[in-house]
N, C-alpha and C positions, 0 to 999 in steps of 0.2 A: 408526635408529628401527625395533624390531619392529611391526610390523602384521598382525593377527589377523583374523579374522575370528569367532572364535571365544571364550565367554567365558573362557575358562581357558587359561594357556598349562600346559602338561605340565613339573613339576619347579620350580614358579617362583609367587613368593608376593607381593601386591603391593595396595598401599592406590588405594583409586582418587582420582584428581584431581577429574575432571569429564569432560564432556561437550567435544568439538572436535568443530569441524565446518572445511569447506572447501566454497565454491561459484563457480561461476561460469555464464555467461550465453554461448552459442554459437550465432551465426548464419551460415547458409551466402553464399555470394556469388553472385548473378547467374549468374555461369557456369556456377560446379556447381548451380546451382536447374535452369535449363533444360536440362543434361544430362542429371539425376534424373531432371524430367519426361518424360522419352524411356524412362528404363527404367521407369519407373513404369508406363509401355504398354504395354512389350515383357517385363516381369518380370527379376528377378536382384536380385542385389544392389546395393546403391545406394554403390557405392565412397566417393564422395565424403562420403556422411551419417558413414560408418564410422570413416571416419579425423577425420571434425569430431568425434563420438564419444569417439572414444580420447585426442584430443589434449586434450578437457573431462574426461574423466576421471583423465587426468595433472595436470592443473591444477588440480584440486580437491584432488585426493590431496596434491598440493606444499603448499597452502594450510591442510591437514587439517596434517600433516606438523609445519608451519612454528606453528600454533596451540599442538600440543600441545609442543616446543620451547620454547615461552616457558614454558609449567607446568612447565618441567624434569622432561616424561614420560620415562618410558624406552621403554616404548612404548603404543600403541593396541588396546587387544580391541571389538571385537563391531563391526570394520568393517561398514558398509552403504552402496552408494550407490543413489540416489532421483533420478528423472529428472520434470520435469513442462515442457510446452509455455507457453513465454510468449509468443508471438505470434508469427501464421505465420511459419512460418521462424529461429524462435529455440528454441532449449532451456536449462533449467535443470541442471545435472548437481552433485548435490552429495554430498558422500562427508559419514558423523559416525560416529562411536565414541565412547568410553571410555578417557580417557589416562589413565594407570596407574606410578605407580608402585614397581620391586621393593624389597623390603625386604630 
C-alpha cells in the first residue's frame, strides 16, 4: 500500500474512494507512570511515553492500512495523524487519509 502524505502522487492518476481512518487508545502502566514521574522532575525525555507513542501510531497506521484494503485502494494520499488525551494517562492516536484509486 502506497502512503502519502501528500495530495498528489508525481506521474500517477487516481479516482478517489473515500476517507480511511485507523485509531487506537494507549495507556502507559504503573511502572512506566512512576518512572516518567521522576524525569518529569529531573527533565529529558520521557522514554517510555515515546515508544507507547510510536507503538499507537504503528497500530493505527495498520488499521488505517487494513481499512482502505477492504475499498481495494491502492493506496492512501494526504496522510494525517491527530493525537487527543482521554484520560489521564491514556491517549488517542489516530492516523485518516484519502484511499485512492489509480486508474
Amino acid at each position: 500500500m502506497l502512503i502519502a502524505t501528500t495530495e498528489k502522487i508525481p506521474g500517477t492518476e487516481y479516482e478517489v474512494l473515500g476517507l480511511v481512518k485507523g485509531s487506537t487508545v494507549q495507556c502507559k502502566n504503573i511502572g512506566r507512570d512512576i518512572g516518567s514521574s521522576f524525569k518529569n522532575l529531573i527533565g529529558g525525555e520521557m522514554g517510555s511515553y515515546l515508544e507507547m507513542l510510536n507503538e499507537a501510531r504503528d497500530i493505527a497506521l495498520g488499521r488505517l492500512v487494513d481499512e482502505a484494503e477492504m475499498m481495494q485502494a491502492d493506496a492512501v494520499v494526504c496522510l494525517r495523524f491527530t493525537t487527543s488525551a482521554i484520560a489521564p494517562g491514556a491517549a488517542e492516536i489516530m492516523a485518516y487519509g484519502t484511499a485512492v484509486k489509480f486508474k
